[in-house]
Every structure is written in C-alpha cells, then in structure tokens.
N, C-alpha and C positions, 0 to 999 in steps of 0.2 A: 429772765432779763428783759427790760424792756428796752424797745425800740423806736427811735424816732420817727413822727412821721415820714418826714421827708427820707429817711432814711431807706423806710419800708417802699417807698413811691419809686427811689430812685431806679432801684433791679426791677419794678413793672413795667410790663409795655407801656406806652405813650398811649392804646386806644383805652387801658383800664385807666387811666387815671381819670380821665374826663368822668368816666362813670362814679369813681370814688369822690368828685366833686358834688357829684350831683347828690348821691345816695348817703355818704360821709359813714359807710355802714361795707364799703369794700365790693369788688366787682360778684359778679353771683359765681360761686364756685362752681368747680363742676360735680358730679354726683360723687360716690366713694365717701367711707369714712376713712379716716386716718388713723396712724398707728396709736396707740395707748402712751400718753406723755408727753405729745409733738405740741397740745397745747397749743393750738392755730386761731389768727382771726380767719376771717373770709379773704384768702389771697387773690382769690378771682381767676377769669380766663385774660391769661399776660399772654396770646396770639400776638407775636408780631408779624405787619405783615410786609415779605420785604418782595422785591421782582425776584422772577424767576432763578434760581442760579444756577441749573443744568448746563447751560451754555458755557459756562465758564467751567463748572467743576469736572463735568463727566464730554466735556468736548473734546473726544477722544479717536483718534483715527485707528482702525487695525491694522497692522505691521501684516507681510504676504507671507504667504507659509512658507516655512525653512523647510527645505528639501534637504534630502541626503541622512535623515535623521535614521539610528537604529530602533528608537522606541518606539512600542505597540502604542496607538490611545486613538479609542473609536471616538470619533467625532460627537460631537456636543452639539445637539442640534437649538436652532432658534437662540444662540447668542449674541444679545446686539451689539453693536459697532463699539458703543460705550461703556461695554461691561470691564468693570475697574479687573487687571490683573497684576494684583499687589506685591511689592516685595518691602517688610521689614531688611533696613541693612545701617540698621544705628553703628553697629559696631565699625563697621570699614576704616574708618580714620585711624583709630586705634590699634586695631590688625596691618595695618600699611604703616603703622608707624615702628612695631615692633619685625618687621622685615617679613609680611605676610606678600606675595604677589600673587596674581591674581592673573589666568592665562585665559586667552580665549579657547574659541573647541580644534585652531590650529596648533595650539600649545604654544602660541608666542602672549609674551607680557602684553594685555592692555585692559585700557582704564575698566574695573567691573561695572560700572552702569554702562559702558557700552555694549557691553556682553550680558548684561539683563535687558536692556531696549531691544539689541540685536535677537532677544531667545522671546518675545514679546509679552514681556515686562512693561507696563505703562502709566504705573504708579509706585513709586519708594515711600516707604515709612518709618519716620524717626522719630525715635520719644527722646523728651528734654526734663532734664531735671535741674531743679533750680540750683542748686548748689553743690554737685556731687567731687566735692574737696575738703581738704582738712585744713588749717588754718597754714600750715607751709608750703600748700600747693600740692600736695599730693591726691591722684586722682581715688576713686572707692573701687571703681571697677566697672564692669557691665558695659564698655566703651569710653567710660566718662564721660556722657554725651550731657554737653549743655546747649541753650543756645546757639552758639558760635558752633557747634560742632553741626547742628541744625541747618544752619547757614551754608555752611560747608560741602557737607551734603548734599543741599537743597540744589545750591549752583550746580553743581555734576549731572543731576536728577536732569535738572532743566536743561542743561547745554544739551542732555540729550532725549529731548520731546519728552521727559514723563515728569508728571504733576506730582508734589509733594504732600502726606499727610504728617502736618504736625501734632504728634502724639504727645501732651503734656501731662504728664502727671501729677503733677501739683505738689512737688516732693525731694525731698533731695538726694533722692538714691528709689530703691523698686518701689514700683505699685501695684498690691494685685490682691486680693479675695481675703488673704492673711494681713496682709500689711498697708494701713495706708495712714503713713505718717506726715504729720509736717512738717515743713522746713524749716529750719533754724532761723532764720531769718524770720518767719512768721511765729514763732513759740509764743505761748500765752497772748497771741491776741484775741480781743473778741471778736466775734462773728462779726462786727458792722465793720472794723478794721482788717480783719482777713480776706475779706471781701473787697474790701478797695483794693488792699495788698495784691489780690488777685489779678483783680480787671488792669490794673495799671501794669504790671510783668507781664500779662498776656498783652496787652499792648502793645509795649516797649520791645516782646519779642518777635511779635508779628510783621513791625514795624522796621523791622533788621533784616526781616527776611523781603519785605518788599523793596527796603531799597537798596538788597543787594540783585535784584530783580528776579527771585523765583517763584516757581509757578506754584501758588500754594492752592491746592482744590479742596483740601479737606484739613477739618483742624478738629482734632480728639479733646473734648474736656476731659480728662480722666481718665484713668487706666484700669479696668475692670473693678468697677467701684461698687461692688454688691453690699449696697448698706452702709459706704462708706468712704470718707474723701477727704484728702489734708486736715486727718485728725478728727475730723467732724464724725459722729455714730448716728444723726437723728437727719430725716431728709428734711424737717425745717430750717437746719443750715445746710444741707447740701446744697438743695436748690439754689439758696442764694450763691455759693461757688461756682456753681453748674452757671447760671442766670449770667453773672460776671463773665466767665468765660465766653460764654456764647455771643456778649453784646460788644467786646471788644475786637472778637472775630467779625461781627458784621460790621464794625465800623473802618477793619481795614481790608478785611477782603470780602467785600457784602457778596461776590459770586462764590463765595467757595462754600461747601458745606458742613452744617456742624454734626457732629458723632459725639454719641455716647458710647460708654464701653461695659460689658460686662460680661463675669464668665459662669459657668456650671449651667448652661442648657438641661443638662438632665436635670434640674430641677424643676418643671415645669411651672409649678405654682409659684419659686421666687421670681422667675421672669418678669411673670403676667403682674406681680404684686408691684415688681419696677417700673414696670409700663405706666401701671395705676398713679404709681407714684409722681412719676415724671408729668402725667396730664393732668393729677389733680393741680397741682401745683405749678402749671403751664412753665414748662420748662422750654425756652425756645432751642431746637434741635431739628434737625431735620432725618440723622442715622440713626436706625437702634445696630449695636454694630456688637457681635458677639463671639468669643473666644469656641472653637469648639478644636479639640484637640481628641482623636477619635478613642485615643486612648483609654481617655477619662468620660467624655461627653454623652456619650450614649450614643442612640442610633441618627441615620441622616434622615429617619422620617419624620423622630419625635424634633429634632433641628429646625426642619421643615415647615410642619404644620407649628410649632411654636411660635417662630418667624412669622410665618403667616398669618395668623389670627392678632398679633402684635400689629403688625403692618395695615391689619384691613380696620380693626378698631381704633385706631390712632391716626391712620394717615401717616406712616410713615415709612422711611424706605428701610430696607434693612441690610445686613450683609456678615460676613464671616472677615473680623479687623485681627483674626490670629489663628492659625493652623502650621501646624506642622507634621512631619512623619518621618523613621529612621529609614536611610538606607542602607546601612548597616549595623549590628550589635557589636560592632568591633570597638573597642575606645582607640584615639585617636592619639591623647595628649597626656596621658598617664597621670590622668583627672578621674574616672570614673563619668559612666552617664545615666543622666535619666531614665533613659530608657534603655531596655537591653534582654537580651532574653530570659525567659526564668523569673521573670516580675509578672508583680499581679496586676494585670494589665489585659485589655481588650485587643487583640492583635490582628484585626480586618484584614492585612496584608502583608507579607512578607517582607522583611527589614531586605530590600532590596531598592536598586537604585528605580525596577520597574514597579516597585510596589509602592516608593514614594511615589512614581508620578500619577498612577490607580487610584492612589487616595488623593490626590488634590484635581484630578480629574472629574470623580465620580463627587466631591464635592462640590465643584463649578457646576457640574448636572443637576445637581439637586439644587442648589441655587435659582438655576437659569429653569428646570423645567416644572423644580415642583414647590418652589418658592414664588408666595406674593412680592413684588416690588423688591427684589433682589437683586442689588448693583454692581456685588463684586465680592471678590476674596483678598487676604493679605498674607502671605506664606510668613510665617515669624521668623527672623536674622537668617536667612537661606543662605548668608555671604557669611557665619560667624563659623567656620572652620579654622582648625587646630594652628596654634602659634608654634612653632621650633617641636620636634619629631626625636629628637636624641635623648633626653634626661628630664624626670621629673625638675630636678635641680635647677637646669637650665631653662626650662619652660617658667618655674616658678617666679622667675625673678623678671621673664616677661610680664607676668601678670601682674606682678607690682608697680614694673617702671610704666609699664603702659595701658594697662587698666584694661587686659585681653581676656582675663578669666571674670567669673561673675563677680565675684570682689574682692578686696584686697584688703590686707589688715587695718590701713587709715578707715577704712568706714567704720571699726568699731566706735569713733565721734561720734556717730548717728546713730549706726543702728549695732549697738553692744550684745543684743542676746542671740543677734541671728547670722549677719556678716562680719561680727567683727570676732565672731566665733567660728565659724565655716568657712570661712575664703577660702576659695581658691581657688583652680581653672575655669574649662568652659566643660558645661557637663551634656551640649547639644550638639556637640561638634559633627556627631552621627546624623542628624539629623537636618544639618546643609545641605546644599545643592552644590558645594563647592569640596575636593576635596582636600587633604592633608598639603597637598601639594600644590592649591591651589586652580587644580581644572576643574571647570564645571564638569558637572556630572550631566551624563545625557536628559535625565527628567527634569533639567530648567529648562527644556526648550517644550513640554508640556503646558506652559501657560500663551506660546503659538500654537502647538498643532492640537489643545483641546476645541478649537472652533476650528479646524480644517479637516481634522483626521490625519489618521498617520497608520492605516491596517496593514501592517507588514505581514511578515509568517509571526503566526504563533511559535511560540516553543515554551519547554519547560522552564519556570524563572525561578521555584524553587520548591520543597518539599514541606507539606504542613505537619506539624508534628502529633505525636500521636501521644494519649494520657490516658492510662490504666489505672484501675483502682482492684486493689488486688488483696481479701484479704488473709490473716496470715496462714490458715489453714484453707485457703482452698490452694486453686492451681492455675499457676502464670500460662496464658496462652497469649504469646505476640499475635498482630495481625499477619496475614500472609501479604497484603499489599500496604498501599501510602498513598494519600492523594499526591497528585502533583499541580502545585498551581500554576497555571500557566500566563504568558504574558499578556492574557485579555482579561484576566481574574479567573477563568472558569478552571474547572478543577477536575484532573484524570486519573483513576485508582490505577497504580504500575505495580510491577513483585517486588517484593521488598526482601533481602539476606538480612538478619541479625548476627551480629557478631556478640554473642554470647553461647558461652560454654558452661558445664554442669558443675561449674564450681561458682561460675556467678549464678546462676538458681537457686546453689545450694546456700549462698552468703545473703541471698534475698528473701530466702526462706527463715533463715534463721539470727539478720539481725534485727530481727524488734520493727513497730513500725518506723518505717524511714521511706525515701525516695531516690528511686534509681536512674541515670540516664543512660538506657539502653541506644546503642547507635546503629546502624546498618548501610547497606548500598542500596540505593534503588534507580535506573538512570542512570548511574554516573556520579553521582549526588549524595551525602551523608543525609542520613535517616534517624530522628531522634524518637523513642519512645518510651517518657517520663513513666515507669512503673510506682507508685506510692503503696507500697505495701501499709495494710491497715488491720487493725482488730475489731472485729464485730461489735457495731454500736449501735446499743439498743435503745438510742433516740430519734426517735422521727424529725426526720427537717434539721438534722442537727448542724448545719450548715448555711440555714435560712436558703436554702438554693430553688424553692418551691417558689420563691418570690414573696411569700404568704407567712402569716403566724403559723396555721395549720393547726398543729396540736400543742403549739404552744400559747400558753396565757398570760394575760399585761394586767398587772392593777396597777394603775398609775395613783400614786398615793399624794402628788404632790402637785398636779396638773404640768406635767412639762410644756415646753410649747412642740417640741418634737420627739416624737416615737414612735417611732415603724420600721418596718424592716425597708431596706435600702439596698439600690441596685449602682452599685460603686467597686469593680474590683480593684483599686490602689486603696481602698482602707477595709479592704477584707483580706481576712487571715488565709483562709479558702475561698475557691468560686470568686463569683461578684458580687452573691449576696452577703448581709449581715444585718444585725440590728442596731439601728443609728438612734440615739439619743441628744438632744441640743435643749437647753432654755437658757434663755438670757436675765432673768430674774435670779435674785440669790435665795437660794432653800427651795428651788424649785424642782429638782432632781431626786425623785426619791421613790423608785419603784421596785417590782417583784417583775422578776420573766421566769417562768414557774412550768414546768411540763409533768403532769401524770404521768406513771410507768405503766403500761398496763399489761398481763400475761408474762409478768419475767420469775423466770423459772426461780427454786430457792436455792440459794448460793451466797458466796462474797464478792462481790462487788468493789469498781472505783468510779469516781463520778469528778471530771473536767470541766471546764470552761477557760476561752480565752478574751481580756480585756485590753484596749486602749484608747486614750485619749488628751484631753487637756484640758487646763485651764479650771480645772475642778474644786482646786483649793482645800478644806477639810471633806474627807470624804468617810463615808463606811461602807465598806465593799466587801460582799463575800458571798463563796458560792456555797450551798447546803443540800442535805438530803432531808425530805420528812417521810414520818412511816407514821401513819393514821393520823395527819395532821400536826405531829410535834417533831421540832428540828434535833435530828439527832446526830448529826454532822455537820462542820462547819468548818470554812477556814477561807482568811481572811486573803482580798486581792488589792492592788495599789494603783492607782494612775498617773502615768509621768507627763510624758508626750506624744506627740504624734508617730507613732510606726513602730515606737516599743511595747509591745503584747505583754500581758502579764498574764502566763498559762497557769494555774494551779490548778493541784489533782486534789480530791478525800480521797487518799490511797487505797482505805477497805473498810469498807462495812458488811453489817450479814443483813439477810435480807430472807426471810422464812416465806416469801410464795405466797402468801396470803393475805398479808396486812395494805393496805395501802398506802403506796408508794407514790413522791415526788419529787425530781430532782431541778434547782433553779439560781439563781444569784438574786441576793439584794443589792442594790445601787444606791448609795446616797451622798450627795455632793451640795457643797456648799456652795460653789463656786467660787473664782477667784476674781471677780469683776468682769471679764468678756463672756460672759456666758459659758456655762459646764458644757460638756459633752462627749461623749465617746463611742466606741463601738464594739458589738460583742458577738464572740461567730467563736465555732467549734465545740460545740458541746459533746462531750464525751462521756458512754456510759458501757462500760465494757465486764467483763468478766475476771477475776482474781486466780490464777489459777495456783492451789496448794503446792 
C-alpha cells in the first residue's frame, strides 16, 4: 500500500524530518535487518526529545512502615523512594456495583484505594477498552472498563496520593499474546486511518482524564503485544499505532511516561527481537514493561538479566506492568480458577496468603537489586475478588448485569470464538489480595513492609508436596519425612504418617498406569504424595525433561521457523519440558521426531505419543514404528486446540531383537493462516504382555 509523504512525516519526530529534507532519501536508520515482508523505506532515528519526566511520573514519597503486621518479609534492600508499587484494580467499579464491599484490616467498610495507599500502594492501573458494549448497552465483562471507568478510577487513585497508569489496549474487549483485535469502530481501516483513529481517542481520552484532574504518570500503548496490536500482524504498522499513541501522550501529559507491554520472558530471543524492533523503527517510549507470571515465565534470573541487557542497549527503563500469585487453590465463586493445584504449572510458593507475598517480595528484590534501570512492579486486579458466595445461579447473573466475571455472553458481538463461547465468572479470584468477603489479606501490606522488613518468628506456612514415579512392578516406598516451607521461604524435612492401608497398595499395584494422591500428617498439616504408577519405558528422554533432543532426531523437511524442544510446563503433558513446534508461513510444518531403539529385548511391543495444538488447518499426522528402515506401523493423530492432547497408541507389534528398530511421529500442517504450531511430549514404548 502506498503512503503519503506527509502521511509518512507526520508519526516522525520533528528532528528526522529536517534530515528528510535535506537527504529526500529518509533519516539513517539504525543498524538491524528487518523481518521478511515489512518492505521498509529508511524510517530513520524518530528520537524525540522531550524534558525530563521523572519528576512528575516517579515523584513519589514512601508511606512509613505499618506496624502490627503478622507477615514474615525480609527487608529489600537499596529501594529507592520512587520505586513504582503497582496495583492493577480495573475491576472495582463493577464489583462495588454488583454489592462487592471492601473492608479495611479493622474489618469496617472503606473506600479500597484507601486501603491500598494505606498498605503502600502508590500507583493503580487500569486498562481502557474502546468499546466494551453491545449495541443495547450491555457490558462484555472484565469490569467493563472504558474510559469513564478510567476517569473514575483515576479520581479515587488521586484523592488518595497514587498516580495512575493508563493501560490502553487499543481494543474493545482483552488484549494479550492470543488476541489482539480491533475495534469495531476501527474495522477495515487502513493503516493511515487507524492511526489518526488512534492518536485522536488517545487524545480525547487523556484529555478526560486531565480535566477531571488525575494524576496520570504512566500511559501503556498496548497490552502485551507480542507481534501484534489492533489487528495489525507486521511491526511496520505497529509502530505507527505505537508512534500515535505515544505522541498524543506527550502532548497532554508530556511528564508522564510511555510503556510498552509484553509477555512470555521465557522467551529470551522474542524479547530481544521486540527491543530490536521498537529501536529500529524509533519508537518513542520510555518503559519496556513486562508480564511475568511465575507460573508460566520462567525463572527471576533469566527475568533479570533479560531486563537488563534490554535496558542497557536501548536506554531504557524497565519493570514487571503484570504479576500475580494464588493464595489459595480453593475456588471462591463457583467459576473454576486458573490456577489450582494439580496443574502443570511451576509452583515457587505455596498457594498461601505468605507465599503470595514471597513471591511479589522476592520479585521487588530481583527488580531493585539484580535488575538494570528497574522502576517498579504492577500486582494484576489484586481487588478483583469473588462477587455473591451462595450459588452458581446467583453469581451468574451478577456477571452479566455487571460485567464481574471475565465475560459475558454480549461479547460474543466481538469476540464469537472465544468469549462469546466461554463466559463466565472470575477464574483469579484466588489470586487477590482481597478476600470472598472482602478483607484484605495480610500480604497487601507487602508492597510497605518489602523496603522496611517485617522478620517476625518463622513458622511452618505450609507442606511442599511430594511426586513419585513408580513403576508397575517394582515397589512403592513413601518418604519418611516432607519439607516444610516455612514463612521466610526456607524449607525443614519433619516426619511424615501416611494414611494408606494394604488395600490402597494393593489397588495401585494393580490398577494399570494412573496417578494416586496419597495424603498424610506431618506438623499438624495435610501431606500430599502424588504416586504415578508407570510401565517401563524403553524411551530415552521420553518426556523431553533433559531439556535437550538427546537421543532424539529432527529432519526438518520443510524449514519451520520453530523447533526445539521447550521449557513451558502449562503446554506440556508431563514435566515442563516438550517439543514445541511454530511457522507462520503455510506448508511450512512438515517434519520427522524419530528415536532409534537400541538393546530392546525380542518381544511384542506398544509404541505412544501425545499431540497438541492449533491453528494447523489440513494436517498429516501420525506416529509409526520402522524395523530396518521401513514403516511397519502407523496410525494416524489430529490437532484441535489448545490443551486437548491427542494420545495414540500402535497397540502391538513384534519385534525379533535384532533388526533395527525406530520409533517417531510425522507432522504435517498446512496451516490455517496464523501460523501452525503445536507440541509433543510423552512418548511411550513399553512391553505387551501375552
């Protein structure tokens, strides 16, 4: 598509233009090649350069240590006066409207940002979506937060000393890594029209918020936009939404700062490619500001030094704009949650209310002492706790009228495959600072006493579980002890009772592989010890858990752009590892993951794998055995979606001891226009017995 000049001129800085006069040939880019298809002139260095804006955005006093507190949290050393301590609380309006109250830590009603100022809270964040209604007024859900709810918000934030970051998604309902849609309102424009559309609503929004007088420090273009922004897939129209955003920010609150957002840290390499991205194409920003959810993110070193080397090649600040953590597995709203025990998941901490504030503790630490230019953290909706506590029924009809759960059936207007098919509650509710009933929980007052300390008595805070692989002919032996993790994090082996009797051994012996939750006492305390009885599997690595191919082999037949094995436990079947596959080209998915047998005795045989994924379109899948190079087994596997597996067995083959032997899957995927991709973990090769 071509673009005008003046078109092209208007999103540059004012110092590239002059240059573009002179040269008529565009400002000197900076180094980097760009992606395949972006099709660029010389965009140049668009540096704007505006006064300082610290003073205004990070002018921030510390609130004095709250005394009287029960929680443990060893002091954080070297945190300065200004270090942002965020709280996400979009939802509030719309929980206070559905009869949510909100107590302080004497258990009487009052207003929650005084009780997050008071717990030292000194920044709130609320995202704005442009449209989040259906044409009769009905809200979508997720708060319904627009604008005006911004505004709302914003005034409360302010009356009491904390600055606001307005988080805009550019969208009329979620934004995130899956999803980033446009607004209706914006549908089929082109880039040079969604781009004014942009600059002009961030204007207009900004412009509401200042003259209803709040203190706005920080304004978010986008919502974890990995590759992608109001519809747009290619960063030669990002930047110019990004650009938009950013220059309507400095034109009404030139002291606040701009943030980018994006999530999956554990990817190291997309990071660094966004960074690239954003400086080839002088994006004006001052935050790289990044989702890390411990869950899923990886570790707080790779965090760290990520941050870091972003921060010292770019020049810029950085920080964590989204964390959270459960304090309990319990569901609250008879919604189901996210997260909960028994998921495949990274679990640093105990789903306790100390273990929430250990991890936003120990992430302030790694921030403030092993992070470059690290300004702060944002806890995600820490206020969006459980609406009405009696009946599905009852609750359900809150989340409709008041838009309390993630979403609500009217969004299927917008977005039909994903909320307007899943609505329904709130699935974080575990994961507030606030509970069912509205008190805060003692670790909001973790975002005061992490720069004071607060080293009470240790004690035991809760029991880490224990996981056995057991398999079916040999012999179950429990531990005799259990750690105990205690309220500073460290961890104490105590004796452990199992409550099982020789008729559960004998029902684990003999039903097949499956997985047991053995329980016991230890302390005081319930004691979990997941036994997974198994059959001997004569695959090396069969689980990718080496971290490595190892004995397995890749012919990529078709040059994907991703293949390797992947360290992600929420899309592995087992473990954390698995083999992750992605290309965004179509016919570009088309490989062998292939393992030699070597030394296996002769006999009958079965031979497993598990698949899943998306967006694959026609595909040909199947897992096979060869014996001297020819496939003499086969049977075909299918890809739906995300988090449905498709396990198939070759029930039996023979196998004479001497020929050689290989057991593997082929992959082949069309795609279906977003790029194929999926993942594959469990390979199984066991024994037949007559």
């Amino acid at each position: 598509m071509k673009r005008s000049f003046w078109y092209m001129m208007k999103w540059l800085a004012p110092v590239c233009l002059a240059a573009f006069l002179v040269t008529a040939t565009g400002c000197a880019r900076n180094s980097g090649s760009v992606e395949e298809g972006d099709n660029t002139a010389d965009m140049g260095n668009n540096e704007i350069i505006t006064e300082a804006s610290e003073p205004t955005a990070l002018a921030i006093t510390p609130s004095p240590k709250v005394e009287g507190s029960s929680l443990y949290v060893k002091k954080v050393e070297n945190v300065p006066d200004n270090f942002i301590f965020g709280m996400d609380a979009s939802s509030v309006l719309s929980q206070e409207a559905a009869g949510v109250k909100y107590l302080n830590f004497d258990g009487e009603e009052q207003d929650v940002f005084q009780t997050l100022a008071e717990s030292g809270v000194n920044y709130i964040r609320v995202r704005v979506w442009n449209d989040p209604f259906d044409e009769n007024g009905n809200g979508f859900g997720g708060g319904n937060c627009n604008i005006d709810t911004a505004v709302e918000i914003g005034k409360r934030a302010t009356k009491y000393g904390m600055k606001l970051l307005v988080n805009f998604h550019y969208s009329d309902f979620w934004a995130d890594p899956g999803k980033q849609m446009v607004p209706r309102a914006w549908k089929d424009m082109a880039i040079e029209e969604k781009t004014e559309a942009l600059y002009k609503y961030t204007l207009e929004c900004l412009n509401k918020l200042k003259d209803a007088g709040v203190d706005v420090g920080m304004v978010q273009v986008g919502n974890e936009t990995n590759g992608a922004m109001c519809g747009e897939k290619t960063w030669f129209n990002i930047q110019y939404l990004m650009q938009a955003g950013s220059k309507a920010t400095r034109e009404v609150f030139p002291g606040a700062l701009v943030a980018v957002h994006f999530a999956n840290p554990e990817k190291f390499s997309n990071y660094k490619d966004y960074a690239r991205k954003l400086d080839y194409y002088s994006v004006d920003y001052d935050v790289f500001g990044s989702s890390y959810y411990p869950y899923w993110h990886g570790t707080l070193d790779n965090l760290a030094q990520l941050l870091s080397e972003i921060s010292e090649q770019y020049g810029k600040k950085v920080m964590v704009l989204e964390t959270s953590y459960a304090y309990t597995a319990e569901d609250t709203d008879f919604n189901g949650n996210t997260i909960s025990d028994g998921g495949a998941i990274t679990k640093d901490y105990p789903f306790t209310v100390q273990g929430q504030a250990n991890s936003v503790r120990n992430i302030v630490d790694t921030l403030v002492n092993k992070t470059k230019n690290a300004i702060g953290i944002f806890y995600w909706e820490g206020t969006w706790n459980s609406v009405g506590t009696n009946s599905y029924e009852e609750n359900a009809e809150l989340w409709e009228k008041y838009g309390t759960g993630w979403a609500t059936k009217y969004a299927a207007v917008y977005d039909p495959k994903d909320a307007g098919k899943y609505y329904g509650g709130n699935a974080v509710d575990n994961q507030a600072m606030f509970d069912e009933k509205g008190m805060p929980l003692e670790s909001l007052r973790v975002f005061n006493l992490a720069r004071y300390g607060n080293e009470v008595e240790i004690k035991a805070d809760a029991l880490e579980d224990t996981t056995l692989y057991v398999d079916l002919a040999g012999k179950i032996e429990l531990p005799e002890t259990v750690n105990a993790i205690m309220t500073d994090d460290s961890k104490n082996a105590i004796p452990v009772t199992w409550s099982v009797s020789d008729a559960d051994y004998q029902k684990m012996y003999s039903g097949g592989p499956a997985k047991y939750d053995v329980t016991g006492e230890a302390g005081g305390m319930t004691a979990h010890c997941y036994v997974n009885m198994i059959e001997y599997n004569f695959i090396q690595n069969y689980s990718f858990e080496d971290g490595e191919l190892g004995a397995w082999q890749v012919e990529d037949l078709a040059k994907s752009d991703e293949l390797y094995v992947e360290n992600k436990p929420t899309d592995s079947l087992t473990g954390d590892w698995h083999m992750h596959f992605w290309s965004s080209k179509s016919d570009s998915v088309r490989f062998t993951l292939e393992q030699p047998v070597k030394d296996l005795p002769a006999g009958k045989y079965k031979f497993g794998m598990s698949i899943m994924g998306g967006d694959c379109g026609e595909t040909d899948i199947y897992i096979y055995v060869k014996i001297d190079g020819a496939i003499v087994e086969k049977k075909p596997m299918t890809i739906t979606s995300y988090g449905n597996w498709d396990t198939k067995m070759i029930e039996s083959f023979d196998y004479d001891g001497t020929s050689e032997l290989s057991v593997g899957i082929y992959v082949q995927a069309a795609g279906a226009g977003n790029g194929a991709w999926g993942k594959i973990d469990d390979a199984l090769l066991n024994s037949v017995t007559e």
